[in-house]
N, C-alpha and C positions, 0 to 999 in steps of 0.2 A: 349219525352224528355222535352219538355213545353218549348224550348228554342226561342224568338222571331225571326222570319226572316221574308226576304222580295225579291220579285222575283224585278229585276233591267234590264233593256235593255236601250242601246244605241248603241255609238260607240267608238270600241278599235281601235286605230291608229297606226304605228309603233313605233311612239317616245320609243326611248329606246331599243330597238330590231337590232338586228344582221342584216347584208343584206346575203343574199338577201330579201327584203323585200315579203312577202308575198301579197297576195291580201286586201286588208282593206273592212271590213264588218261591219254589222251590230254584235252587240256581245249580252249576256245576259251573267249575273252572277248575284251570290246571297249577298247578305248583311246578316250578327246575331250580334243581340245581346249580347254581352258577357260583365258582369261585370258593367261598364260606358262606355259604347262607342260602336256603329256598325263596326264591321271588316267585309272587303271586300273578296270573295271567289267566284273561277274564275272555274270548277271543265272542262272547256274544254279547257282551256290553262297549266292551273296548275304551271303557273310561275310564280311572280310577275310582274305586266304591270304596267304603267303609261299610262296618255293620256286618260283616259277613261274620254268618252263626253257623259253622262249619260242625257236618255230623259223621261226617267218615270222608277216608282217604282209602287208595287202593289203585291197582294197575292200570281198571276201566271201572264200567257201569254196573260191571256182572258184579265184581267185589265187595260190592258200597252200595247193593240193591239199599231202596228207602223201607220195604215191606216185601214178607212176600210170604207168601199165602195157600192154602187149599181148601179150594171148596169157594162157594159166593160171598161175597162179604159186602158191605157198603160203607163207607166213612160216611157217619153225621156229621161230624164239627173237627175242624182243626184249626188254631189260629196261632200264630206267631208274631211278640210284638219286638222290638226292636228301638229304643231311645239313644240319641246321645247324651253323654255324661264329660262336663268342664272335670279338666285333669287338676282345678283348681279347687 
């Protein structure tokens, strides 16, 4: 279809979302090109979200790895918070 896009990972938070809140992850969704402008497409939520904390873009997954590593490692602690803010 020749249509530009672009693989997107970071993180989707709840802001905006019903409770019970779910667990907060790491997310990936797609960015295209249409027209003048990049529209955002989410094809595992399939809803509209806000809050996405966007840490890299690139062609696929291999581009936009979150960590990568040699040798054994363990993650202690990571945590990511995420609020809405009145534009008022």
């Amino acid at each position: 279809m020749n249509i530009p896009a672009r693989y997107c990972t970071g993180y989707l938070g709840d802001v905006g979302t019903e409770p019970p809140y779910g667990t907060m992850d790491f997310a990936a969704w797609f960015e295209v090109w249409l027209g003048d402008r990049w529209y955002t497409f989410d094809a595992r939520n399939n809803v509209p979200r806000i809050g996405r904390v966007l840490m890299a873009r690139g062609r696929d997954a291999c581009d936009v790895a979150l960590t990568s590593t040699f040798g054994p490692n363990t993650l202690e602690s990571f945590r990511v918070w995420t609020d809405g803010v009145d534009a008022a």
